[in-house]
Each structure stands twice: as structure tokens, then as C-alpha cells.
C-alpha positions in Angstrom: 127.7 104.1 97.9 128.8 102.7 94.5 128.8 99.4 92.8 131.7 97.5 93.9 134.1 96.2 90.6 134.1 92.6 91.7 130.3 92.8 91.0 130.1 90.1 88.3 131.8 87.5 90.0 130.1 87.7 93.2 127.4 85.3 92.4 128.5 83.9 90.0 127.5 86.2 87.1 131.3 85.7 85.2 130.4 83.0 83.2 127.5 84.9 81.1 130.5 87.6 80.7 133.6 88.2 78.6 136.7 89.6 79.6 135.7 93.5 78.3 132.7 93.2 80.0 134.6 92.9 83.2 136.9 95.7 82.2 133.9 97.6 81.7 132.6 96.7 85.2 135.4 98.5 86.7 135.3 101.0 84.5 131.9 102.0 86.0 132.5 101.6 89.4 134.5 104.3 89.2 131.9 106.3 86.9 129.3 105.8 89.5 131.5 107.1 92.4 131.5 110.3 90.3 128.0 110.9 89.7 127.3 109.9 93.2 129.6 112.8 94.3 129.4 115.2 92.1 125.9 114.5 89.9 125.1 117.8 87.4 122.0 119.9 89.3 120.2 119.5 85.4 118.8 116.7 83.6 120.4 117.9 80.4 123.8 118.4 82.0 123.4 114.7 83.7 123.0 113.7 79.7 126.0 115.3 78.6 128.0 114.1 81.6 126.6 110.8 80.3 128.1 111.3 76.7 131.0 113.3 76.6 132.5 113.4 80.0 132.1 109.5 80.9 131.4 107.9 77.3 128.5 105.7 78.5 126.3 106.8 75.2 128.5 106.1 73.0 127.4 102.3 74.0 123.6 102.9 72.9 123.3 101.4 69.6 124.1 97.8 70.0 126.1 95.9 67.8 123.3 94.2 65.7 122.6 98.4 64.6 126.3 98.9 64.7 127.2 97.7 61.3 124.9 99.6 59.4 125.9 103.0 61.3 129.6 102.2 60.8 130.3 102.8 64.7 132.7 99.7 65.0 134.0 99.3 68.5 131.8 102.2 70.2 129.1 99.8 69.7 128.0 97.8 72.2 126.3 94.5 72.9 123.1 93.8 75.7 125.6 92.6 78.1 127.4 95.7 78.0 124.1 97.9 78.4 123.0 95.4 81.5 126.1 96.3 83.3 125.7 100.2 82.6 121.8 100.4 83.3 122.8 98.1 87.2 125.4 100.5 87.7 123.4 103.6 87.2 120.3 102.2 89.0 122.4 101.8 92.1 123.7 105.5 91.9 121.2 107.5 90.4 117.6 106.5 88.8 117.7 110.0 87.1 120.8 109.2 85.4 120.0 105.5 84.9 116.7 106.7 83.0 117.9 109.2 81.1 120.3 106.7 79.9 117.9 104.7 78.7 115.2 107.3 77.0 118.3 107.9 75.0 119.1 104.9 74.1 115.4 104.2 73.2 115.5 107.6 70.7 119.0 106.2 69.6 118.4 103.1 68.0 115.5 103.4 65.5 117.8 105.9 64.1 120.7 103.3 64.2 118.4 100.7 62.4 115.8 102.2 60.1 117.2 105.7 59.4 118.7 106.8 56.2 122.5 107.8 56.3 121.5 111.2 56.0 120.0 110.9 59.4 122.3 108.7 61.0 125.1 111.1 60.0 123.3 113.8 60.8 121.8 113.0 64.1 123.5 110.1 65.7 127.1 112.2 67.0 125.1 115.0 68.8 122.5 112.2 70.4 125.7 110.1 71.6 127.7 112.4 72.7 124.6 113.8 74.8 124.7 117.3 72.9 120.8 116.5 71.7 118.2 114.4 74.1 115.7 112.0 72.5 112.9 110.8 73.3 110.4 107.8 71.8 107.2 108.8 71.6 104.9 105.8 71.4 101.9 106.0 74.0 99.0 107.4 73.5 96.0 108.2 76.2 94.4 105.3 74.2 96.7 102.9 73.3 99.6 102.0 76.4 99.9 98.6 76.3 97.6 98.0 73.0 100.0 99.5 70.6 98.0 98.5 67.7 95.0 101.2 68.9 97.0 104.4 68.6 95.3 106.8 66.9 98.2 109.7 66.0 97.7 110.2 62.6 100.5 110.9 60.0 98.8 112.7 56.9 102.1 113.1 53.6 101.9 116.4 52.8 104.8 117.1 49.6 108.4 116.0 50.4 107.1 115.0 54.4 104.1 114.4 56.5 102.0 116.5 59.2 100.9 114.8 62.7 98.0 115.3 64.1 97.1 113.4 67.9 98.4 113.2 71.3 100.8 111.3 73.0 101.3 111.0 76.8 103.6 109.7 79.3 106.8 110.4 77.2 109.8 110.1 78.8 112.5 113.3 78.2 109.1 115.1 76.2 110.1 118.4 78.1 113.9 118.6 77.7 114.2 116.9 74.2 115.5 118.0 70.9 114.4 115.1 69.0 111.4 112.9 68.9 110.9 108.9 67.4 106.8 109.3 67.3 105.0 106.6 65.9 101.4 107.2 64.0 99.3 105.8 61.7 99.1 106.7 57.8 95.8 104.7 57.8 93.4 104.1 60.9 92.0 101.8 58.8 94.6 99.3 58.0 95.6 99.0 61.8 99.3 97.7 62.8 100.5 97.8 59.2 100.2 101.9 58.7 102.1 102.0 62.0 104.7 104.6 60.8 107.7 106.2 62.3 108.4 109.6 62.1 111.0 112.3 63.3 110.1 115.6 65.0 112.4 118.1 65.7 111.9 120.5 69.5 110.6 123.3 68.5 108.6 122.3 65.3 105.8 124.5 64.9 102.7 122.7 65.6 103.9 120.8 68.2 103.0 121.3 72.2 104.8 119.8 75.3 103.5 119.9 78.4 105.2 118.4 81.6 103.6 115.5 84.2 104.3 115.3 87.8 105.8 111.6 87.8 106.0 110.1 91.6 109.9 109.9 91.0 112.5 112.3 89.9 112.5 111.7 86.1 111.1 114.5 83.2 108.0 113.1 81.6 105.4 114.4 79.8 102.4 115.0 76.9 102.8 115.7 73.3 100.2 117.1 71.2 100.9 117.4 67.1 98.6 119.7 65.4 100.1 120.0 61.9 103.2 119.4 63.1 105.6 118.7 60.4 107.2 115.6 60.8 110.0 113.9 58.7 109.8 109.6 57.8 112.1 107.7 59.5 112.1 104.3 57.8 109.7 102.9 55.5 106.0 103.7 55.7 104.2 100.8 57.5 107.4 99.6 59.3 106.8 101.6 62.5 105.5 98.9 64.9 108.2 96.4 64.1 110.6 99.0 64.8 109.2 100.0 67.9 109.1 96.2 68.7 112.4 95.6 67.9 113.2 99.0 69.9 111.8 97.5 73.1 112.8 94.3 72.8 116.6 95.4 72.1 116.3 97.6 76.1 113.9 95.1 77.6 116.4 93.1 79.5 118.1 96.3 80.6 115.2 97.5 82.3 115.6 94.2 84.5 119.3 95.2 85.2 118.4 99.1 86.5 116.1 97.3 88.9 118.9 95.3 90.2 120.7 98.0 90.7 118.0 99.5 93.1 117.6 96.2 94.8 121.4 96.0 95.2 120.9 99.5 96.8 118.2 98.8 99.2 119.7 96.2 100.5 123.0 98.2 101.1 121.1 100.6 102.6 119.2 98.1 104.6 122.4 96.1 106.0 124.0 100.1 106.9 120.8 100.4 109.0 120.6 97.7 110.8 123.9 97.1 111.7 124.1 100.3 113.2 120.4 101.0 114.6 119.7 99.7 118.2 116.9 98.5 119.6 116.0 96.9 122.7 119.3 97.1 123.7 121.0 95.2 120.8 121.5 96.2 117.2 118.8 95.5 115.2 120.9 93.3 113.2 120.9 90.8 115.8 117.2 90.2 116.0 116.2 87.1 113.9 113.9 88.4 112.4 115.7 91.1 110.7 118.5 88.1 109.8 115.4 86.6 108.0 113.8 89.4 105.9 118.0 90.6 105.0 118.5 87.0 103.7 115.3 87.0 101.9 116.2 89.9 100.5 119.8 88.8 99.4 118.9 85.6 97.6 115.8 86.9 95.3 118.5 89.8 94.1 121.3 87.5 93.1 118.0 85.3 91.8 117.4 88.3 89.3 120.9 89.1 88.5 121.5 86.0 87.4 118.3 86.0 85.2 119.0 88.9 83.6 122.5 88.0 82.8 121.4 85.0 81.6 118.8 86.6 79.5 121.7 89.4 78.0 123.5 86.6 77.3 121.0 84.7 75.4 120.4 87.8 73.4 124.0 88.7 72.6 124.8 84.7 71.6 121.9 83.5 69.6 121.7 84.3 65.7 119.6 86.9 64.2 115.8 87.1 64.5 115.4 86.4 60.9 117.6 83.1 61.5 114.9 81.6 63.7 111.9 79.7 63.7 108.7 81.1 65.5 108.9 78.6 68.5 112.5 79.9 69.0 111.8 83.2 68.6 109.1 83.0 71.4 111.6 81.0 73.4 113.8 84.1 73.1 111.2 86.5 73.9 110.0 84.5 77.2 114.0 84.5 78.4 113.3 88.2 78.0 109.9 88.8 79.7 111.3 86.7 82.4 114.3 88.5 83.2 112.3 91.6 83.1 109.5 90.3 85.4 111.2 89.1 87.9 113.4 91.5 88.3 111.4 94.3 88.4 109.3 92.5 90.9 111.3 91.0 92.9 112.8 95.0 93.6 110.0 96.3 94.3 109.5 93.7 97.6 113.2 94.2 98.3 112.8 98.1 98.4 109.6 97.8 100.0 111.4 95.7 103.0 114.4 98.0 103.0 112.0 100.9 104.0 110.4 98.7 106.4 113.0 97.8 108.0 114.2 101.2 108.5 111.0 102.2 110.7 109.5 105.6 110.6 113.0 107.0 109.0 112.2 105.2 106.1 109.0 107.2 105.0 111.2 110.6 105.2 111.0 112.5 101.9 114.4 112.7 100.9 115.9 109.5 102.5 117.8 106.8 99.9 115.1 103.8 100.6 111.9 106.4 100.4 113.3 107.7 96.7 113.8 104.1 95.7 110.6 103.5 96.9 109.1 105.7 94.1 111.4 105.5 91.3 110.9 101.8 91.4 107.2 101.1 90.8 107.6 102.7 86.5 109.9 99.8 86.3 107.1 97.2 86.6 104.8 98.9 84.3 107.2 100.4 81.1 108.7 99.1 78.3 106.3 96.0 78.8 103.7 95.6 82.1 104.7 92.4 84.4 101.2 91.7 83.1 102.1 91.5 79.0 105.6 89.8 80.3 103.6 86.5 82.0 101.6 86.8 78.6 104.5 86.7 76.6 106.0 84.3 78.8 103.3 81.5 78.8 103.5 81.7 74.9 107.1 80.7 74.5 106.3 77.9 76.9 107.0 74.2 74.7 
């Protein structure tokens, strides 16, 4: 199954979307179908396939980035990114989190790096000839970024790491690393520093964790690892702020996708499944939990569209007062929310309604069932989004 192109005007999503982002959404219908059918056996093939063969990387850096990297039209805006992420999630979570890791390594380049770096980094990472990765947690500090503890020590023309970092998405297959330490434990979030670390780098160990879904995770651990600046020293948290908040929304949007899968799956089922000699479709209560099902997803695709929408059309941050900014932020954190929420139930119903079938390792609904549940917790907790939501409250 793949995404269907009319997909934006089906519930009335066209409005928060201009006429190339429609394009765009037939476009990946039709990029889908392919990874559906043919998807490479390797998670650094499936990156490639990403960047050179179907030129969905090339959309990483948005266009507030874009200017200073000189990518003109390859850039891309949140909208664009929404549609990508929805369409992957639907067709592969692999693929639709690879995408994303890369795009997270990707743009504190775009933004903070020098123009040696961006020159000399940004093609191969775009083109999906190099996988990032952005190394922010710590066993320590998850949620409470302020409390990491990776130290960052200069050491002549660059600086040595020395810590631990776990739960980093692409860690195993990566050939570049965004890792964020501290040049000062003392001064808290303003020694927050980002730095670049090459695969390889001597000093530098990588060890891989078992995640519950199909997606290469793992630890870090810098002992004199040399390590290169990227930005300015004590700029590193609002860069990994402005990182997250940049592929928040999206995150919302690859949960869709699921949803929007899980409920295919779930009508497929049903429709052809008998019991008690009638379809199962025909039982009310399977009528009930579909149409449940059906209104809280178009419920979260219009909240995330919204929420793109709101981010590609407002002004810059800098532009806007701290009661708007929070505003902003809490269209965010609810698009995100309930989103990834509201998939999880919808997932969770699809494999119910599928009966024992639907516990099978291997079958669509029991994969969804575990590459879901990361969505709720990364790139922001449903726990920090209510936080951040009550704040932008008037």
C-alpha cells in the first residue's frame, strides 16, 4: 500500500498547502510505491536511495538555513518535510527515520557551520553518500538537556571530548556526528557547545542497542576524541533547540503516516475477515472503533498541517515577542502530541482488531506497533509537549 496523491485534499488539508506542495504530493506517491516494492536490504543503501536515486534529501535544510548555504530551490520549507516524513511513515518507518536522523545532522551544519563545512560536508550528507547523526543524550541528561555532562576540553587548533552519549539515532552506521558538550560544567546551559566528530576518529567508541523497532541506534563514548567546533562556543543548546524545533512538527506527520496505515490495514481486514457468518465489517462494533479511528487521524493531520503552516508563514523568531514565540511553540507541541498519541491508540486498535493475527512477528499492524511508541518519547516527550503547551496558553 502507498499513500494515495489526492492525500491533501481529502480532508481538507489543501488550504494549509501551495500548489508545489501538491506536486510534491504526487511526486511521493509514486516514491513510496518504490520503496514499498523494491526497499534496499541496508540501512545505508535505503539512505542513498533516499538522496540520490529519489532526491528527498536534498529537501533537508529548510529554507530559513537555505540562504546562508546558497541551496536556492533544493531547499525546502516545514510543509514540504511534513508531506515527505507522512509519506515515508506509511511505507517504511526505517526509511521515514533515517530521513529524519539526517535531516537532524543536516541542519546545524546548514545554520551554524562555517563555509568550509557547509561546502565540505553538506553535498555528500544530501545526496546520502555520508549518514549523520545528532548526538545530544546523555545517560543523564534525556529530557534535561541543561545536565549533560560530555565535556569539550580546546586542545590547540580544536578540542578533545571526553563522556558518553546514548540512545543516538544512526550512531552505528554514521560518518559524521553533531555532539553537543560542555566547555564548562560549571557555567551550565551557556558552555553548551557543538562539535563535529568524524566515524572513525580515534578515541571514539560505538556500540549498538537493540531498539523494539527496526531502526540503528546506539551509545557513544569520547575518550580524547578529537572533535572539530561547529559554531560558536556556548551556542550549542540554542542550536540544538532550534534543531528540534525546525523537525518537531514532522515527527507529528511520520506518525500520521502510521496511523494512516493502520487504519488501511485495519479496513483490508475486516472487510475481508469473517466471523460469525458475516464479515467482520458488518458488526457494529467494528463500524465504531474504524470510525473512531478515522476521525482522530484526519484530527491530527489537520493539526499538523496547520502547525507546518504556521511555521512556514510567520516571520522569523527574532521578529517576535516572547508571548508569540510561545504561541508558536505550543502550535508545535500540539501538533506533535496529539499526533503521536492519537497513533499510538489507532495502531493499538488496528492490531486489535485483527485478533490473534495481529500479535504475529512480522505482520504490518504488529511492526507498527513497535516502531510507533519512540515517536511519543523523541525529539520532545508528550510529557515536555503539555509543558510547553500550558506555557504559550494567553
Amino acid at each position: 500500500m502507498s499513500p494515495r496523491p489526492d492525500s491533501l485534499t481529502s480532508v481538507g488539508l489543501g488550504a494549509f498547502f501551495a500548489p508545489e506542495h501538491h506536486a510534491l504530493a504526487e511526486q511521493l506517491a509514486t516514491v513510496a510505491a518504490a520503496l514499498a516494492e523494491a526497499p534496499p536490504e541496508e540501512p545505508r543503501a535505503l539512505v542513498r536511495a533516499l538522496g540520490r536515486e529519489h532526491g528527498l534529501l536534498a529537501r533537508l535544510v529548510p529554507r530559513e538555513a537555505a540562504t546562508a548555504v546558497e541551496l536556492g530551490p533544493a531547499a525546502s520549507d516545514v510543509r514540504a518535510l511534513v508531506l515527505v516524513r507522512e509519506a515515508l511513515g506509511y511505507t517504511s518507518a526505517l526509511a521515514d527515520a533515517l530521513f529524519a536522523v539526517q535531516g537532524l545532522g543536516s541542519y546545524p551544519i546548514a545554520l551554524a557551520g562555517s563555509a568550509p563545512q557547509r561546502a565540505g560536508l553538506l553535498p555528500d550528507l544530501l545526496a546520502g553518500e555520508r549518514v549523520a547523526a545528532f548526538a545530544l543524550t546523555e545517560p543523564e541528561a534525556g529530557s534535561d538537556v541543561v545536565s549533560l555532562r560530555t565535556r569539550a576540553t580546546k586542545d590547540g587548533a580544536g578540542y578533545r571530548l571526553d563522556g558518553d552519549k546514548t540512545l543516538i539515532s544512526n550512531a552505528p552506521i554514521a560518518d559524521l556526528m553533531v555532539v553537543f558538550a560542555t566547555v564548562d560544567p560549571g557555567a551550565g546551559k551557556r558552555a553548551i557547545t557543538a562539535f563535529l566528530v568524524e566515524r572513525g576518529a580515534p578515541g571514539l567508541v560505538t556500540e549498538a542497542q537493540a531498539l523494539s523497532g527496526d531502526h540503528p541506534i546506539g551509545k557513544l563514548r569520547f575518550d580524547g576524541c578529537r572533535a572539530e567546533r561547529l559554531g560558536a562556543e556556548g551556542a550549542g543548546l540554542a542550536l540544538a533547540l532550534r534543531t528540534l524545533d525546525a523537525f518537531r512538527v514532522t515527527v507529528g506527520a511520520a506518525a500520521n503516516g502510521m496511523a494512516s496505515r493502520a487504519l488501511d490495514e485495519a479496513l483490508a481486514h475486516v472487510r475481508a475477515r469473517r466471523q460469525f457468518g458475516k464479515p467482520l465489517w458488518e458488526l457494529a462494533t467494528v463500524q465504531a472503533t474504524l470510525a473512531d479511528m478515522a476521525t482522530e487521524r484526519d484530527a491530527a493531520r489537520l493539526l499538523v498541517a496547520r502547525a507546518a503552516h504556521d511555521k512556514d508563514t510567520r516571520g522569523p523568531a527574532g521578529e517576535a515577542g516572547s508571548a508569540e514565540r510561545a504561541r508558536a511553540s505550543a502550535v508545535a507541541a500540539m501538533a506533535k502530541m496529539f499526533a503521536t498519541e492519537t497513533a499510538q491508540r489507532i495502531i493499538d486498535r488496528a492490531v486489535q482488531l485483527h485478533g490473534g493475527s495481529g500479535v504475529l512477528a512480522g505482520s504490518v499492524v504488529e511492526a507498527l506497533y513497535r516502531d510507533i511508541r519512540p515517536l511519543r518519547i523523541y525529539e520532545g516527550a508528550t510529557e515536555v509537549q503539555r509543558l510547553v503547551i500550558a506555557r504559550g496558553l494567553p
